[in-house]
C-alpha positions in Angstrom: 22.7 -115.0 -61.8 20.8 -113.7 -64.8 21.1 -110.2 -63.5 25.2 -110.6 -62.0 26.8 -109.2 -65.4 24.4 -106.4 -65.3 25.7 -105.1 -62.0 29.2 -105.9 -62.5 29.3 -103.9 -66.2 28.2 -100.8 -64.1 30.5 -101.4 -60.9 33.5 -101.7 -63.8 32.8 -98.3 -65.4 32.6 -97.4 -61.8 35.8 -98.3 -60.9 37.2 -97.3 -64.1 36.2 -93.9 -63.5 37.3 -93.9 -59.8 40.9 -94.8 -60.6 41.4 -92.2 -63.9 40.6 -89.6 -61.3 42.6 -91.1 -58.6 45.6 -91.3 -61.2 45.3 -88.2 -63.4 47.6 -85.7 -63.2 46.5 -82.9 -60.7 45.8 -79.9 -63.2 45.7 -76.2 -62.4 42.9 -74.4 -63.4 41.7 -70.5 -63.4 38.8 -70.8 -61.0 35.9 -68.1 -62.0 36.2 -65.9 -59.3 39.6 -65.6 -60.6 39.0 -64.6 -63.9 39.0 -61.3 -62.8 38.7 -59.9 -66.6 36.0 -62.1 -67.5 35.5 -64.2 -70.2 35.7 -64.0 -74.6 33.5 -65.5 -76.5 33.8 -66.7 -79.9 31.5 -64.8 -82.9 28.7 -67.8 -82.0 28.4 -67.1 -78.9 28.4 -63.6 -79.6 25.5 -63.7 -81.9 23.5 -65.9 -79.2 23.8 -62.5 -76.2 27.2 -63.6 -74.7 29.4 -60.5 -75.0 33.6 -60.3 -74.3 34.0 -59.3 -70.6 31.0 -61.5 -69.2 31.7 -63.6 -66.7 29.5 -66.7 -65.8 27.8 -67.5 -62.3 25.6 -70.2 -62.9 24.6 -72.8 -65.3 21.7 -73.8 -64.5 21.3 -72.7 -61.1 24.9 -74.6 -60.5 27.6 -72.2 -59.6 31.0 -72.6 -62.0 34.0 -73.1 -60.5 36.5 -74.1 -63.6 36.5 -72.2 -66.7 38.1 -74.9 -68.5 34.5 -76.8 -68.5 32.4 -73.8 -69.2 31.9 -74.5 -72.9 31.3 -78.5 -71.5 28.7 -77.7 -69.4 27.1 -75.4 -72.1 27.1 -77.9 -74.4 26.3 -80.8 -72.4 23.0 -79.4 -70.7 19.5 -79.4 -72.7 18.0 -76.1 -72.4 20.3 -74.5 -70.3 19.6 -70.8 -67.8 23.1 -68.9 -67.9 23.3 -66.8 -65.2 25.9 -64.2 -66.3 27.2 -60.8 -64.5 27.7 -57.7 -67.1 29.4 -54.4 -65.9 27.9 -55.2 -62.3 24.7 -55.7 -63.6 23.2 -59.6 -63.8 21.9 -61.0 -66.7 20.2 -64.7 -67.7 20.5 -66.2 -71.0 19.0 -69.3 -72.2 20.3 -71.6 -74.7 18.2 -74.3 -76.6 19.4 -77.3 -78.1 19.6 -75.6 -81.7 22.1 -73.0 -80.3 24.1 -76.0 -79.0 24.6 -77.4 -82.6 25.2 -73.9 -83.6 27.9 -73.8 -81.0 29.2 -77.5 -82.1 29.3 -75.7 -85.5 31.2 -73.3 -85.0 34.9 -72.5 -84.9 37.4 -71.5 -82.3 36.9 -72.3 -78.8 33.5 -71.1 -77.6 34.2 -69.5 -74.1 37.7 -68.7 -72.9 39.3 -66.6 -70.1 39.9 -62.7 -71.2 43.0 -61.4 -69.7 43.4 -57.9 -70.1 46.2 -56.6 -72.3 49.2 -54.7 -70.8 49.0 -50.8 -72.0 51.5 -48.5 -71.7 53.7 -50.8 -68.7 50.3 -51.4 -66.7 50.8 -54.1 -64.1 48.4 -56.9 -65.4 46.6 -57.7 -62.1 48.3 -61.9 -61.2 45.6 -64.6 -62.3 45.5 -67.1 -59.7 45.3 -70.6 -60.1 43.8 -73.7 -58.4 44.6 -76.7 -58.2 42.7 -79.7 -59.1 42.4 -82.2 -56.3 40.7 -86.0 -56.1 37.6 -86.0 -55.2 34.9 -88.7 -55.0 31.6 -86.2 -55.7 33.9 -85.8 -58.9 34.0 -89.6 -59.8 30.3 -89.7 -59.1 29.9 -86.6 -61.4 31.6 -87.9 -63.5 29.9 -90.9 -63.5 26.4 -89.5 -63.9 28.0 -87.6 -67.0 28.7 -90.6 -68.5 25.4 -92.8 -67.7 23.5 -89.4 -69.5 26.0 -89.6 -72.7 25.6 -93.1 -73.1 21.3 -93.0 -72.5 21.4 -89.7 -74.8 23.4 -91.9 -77.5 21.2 -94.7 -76.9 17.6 -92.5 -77.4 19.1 -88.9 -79.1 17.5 -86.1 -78.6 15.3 -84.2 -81.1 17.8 -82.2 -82.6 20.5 -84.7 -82.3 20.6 -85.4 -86.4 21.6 -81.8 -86.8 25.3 -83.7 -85.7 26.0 -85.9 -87.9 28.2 -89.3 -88.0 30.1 -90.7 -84.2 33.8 -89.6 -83.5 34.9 -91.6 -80.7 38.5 -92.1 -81.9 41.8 -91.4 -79.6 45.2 -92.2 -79.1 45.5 -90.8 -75.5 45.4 -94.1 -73.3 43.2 -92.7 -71.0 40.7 -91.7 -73.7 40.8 -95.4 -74.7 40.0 -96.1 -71.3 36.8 -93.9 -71.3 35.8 -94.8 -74.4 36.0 -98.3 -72.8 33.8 -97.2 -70.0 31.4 -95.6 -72.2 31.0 -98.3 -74.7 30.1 -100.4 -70.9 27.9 -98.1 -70.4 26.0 -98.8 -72.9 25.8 -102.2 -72.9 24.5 -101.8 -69.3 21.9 -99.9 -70.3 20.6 -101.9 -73.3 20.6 -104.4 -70.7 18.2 -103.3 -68.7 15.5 -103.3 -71.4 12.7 -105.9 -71.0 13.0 -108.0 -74.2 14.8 -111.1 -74.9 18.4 -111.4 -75.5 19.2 -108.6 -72.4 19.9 -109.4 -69.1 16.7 -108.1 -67.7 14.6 -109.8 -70.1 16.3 -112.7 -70.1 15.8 -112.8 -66.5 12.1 -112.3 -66.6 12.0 -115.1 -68.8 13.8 -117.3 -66.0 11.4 -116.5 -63.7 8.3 -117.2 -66.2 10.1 -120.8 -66.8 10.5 -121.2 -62.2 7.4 -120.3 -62.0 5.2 -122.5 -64.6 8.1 -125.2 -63.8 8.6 -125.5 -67.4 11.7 -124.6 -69.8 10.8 -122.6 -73.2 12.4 -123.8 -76.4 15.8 -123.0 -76.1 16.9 -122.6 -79.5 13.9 -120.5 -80.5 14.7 -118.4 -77.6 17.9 -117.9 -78.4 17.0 -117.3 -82.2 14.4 -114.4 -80.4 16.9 -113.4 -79.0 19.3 -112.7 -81.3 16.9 -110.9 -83.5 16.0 -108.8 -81.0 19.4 -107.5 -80.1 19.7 -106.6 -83.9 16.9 -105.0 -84.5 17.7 -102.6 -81.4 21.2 -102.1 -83.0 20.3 -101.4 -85.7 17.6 -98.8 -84.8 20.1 -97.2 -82.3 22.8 -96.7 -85.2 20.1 -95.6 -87.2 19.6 -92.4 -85.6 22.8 -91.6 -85.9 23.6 -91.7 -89.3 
């Protein structure tokens, strides 16, 4: 029982995810292979190897499909290998995690499809787009996405103070809705620390008391607790502002 809220906080954000997916509009989308004139980058980008005309195979040995989450997958992967093809020829680029705050930084949209200008009454060769379907290995990407936001909010990585303050403000109902599910997520994860006032330590303390048959002082162990849950608060926020 100690452990039941645990497991239903995760199987919410679950379901919470399943059902935006299930529900959202089905978007169209130029698929990579379809951005047949490449991609533009803007001047950071540049200035980190990308050139105008690249276009992306792989991010880290993952093949792109939609150009719409290029720049997302850029930015939401540590260390990243960019596979890129350039006039035929095929190129890797890596990006670290200061060139991602460089990219955060920066202005303009970071990677968007290049369509080639129409010169003289040239037929502009027809962009083809795809449509976005439901899909379950999405829900469970999406998913995963969110359990690694929520653990890198919860321990930030090294050059995470190079981004300052938290934005998680909306007024799009279904942002609310993920910023719901991420907040969950959270809390699930907190919960799974060892230490008293959290479901898991809360639980091993359950099973000290069954097993030396023997309750501990409630009220001090709620007052540990307590204590305990603020002081990992409060060193959580810390690193963030």
């Amino acid at each position: 029982m100690k452990l039941s809220g645990l497991c239903i906080d995760f199987l919410v954000v679950f379901f919470i995810f399943f059902f935006v997916h299930l529900f959202s509009p089905k978007a169209n989308y130029i698929s990579n292979e379809d951005a047949i004139y490449g991609l533009e980058f803007n001047k950071t980008m540049q200035q980190l190897g990308f050139e105008n005309g690249d276009k992306i195979i792989s991010i880290n040995n993952k093949p792109v499909k939609n150009t719409d989450k290029i720049g997302i997958d850029i930015l939401m992967n540590s260390g990243s290998e960019i596979k890129i093809m350039r006039q035929n020829s095929y190129k890797v680029l890596r990006i670290n995690d200061n060139d991602i705050a460089k990219i955060l930084h920066s202005e303009g949209t970071p990677v968007k499809v290049r369509l080639k200008p129409n010169i003289d009454g040239e037929k502009i060769q027809q962009i083809k787009h795809t449509e976005e379907k439901f899909s379950f290995t999405s829900v469970l990407e999406s998913y995963k996405t969110n359990i690694k936001g929520a653990y890198n909010f919860i321990i930030p990585e090294k050059d995470y103070k190079k981004i300052r303050g938290i934005n998680i403000t909306t007024d799009i109902f279904k942002g609310k809705i993920l910023v719901l599910a991420f907040c969950s997520t959270i809390i699930g994860l907190l919960n799974l620390l060892p230490l008293p006032g959290f479901s898991l330590g809360n639980f091993i303390i359950a099973v000290v008391e069954l097993r030396r048959n023997k309750r501990f002082n409630p009220k001090k162990k709620n007052i540990i607790g307590l204590c305990t849950v603020c002081f990992v608060v409060i060193l959580i926020l810390s690193q963030h502002f």
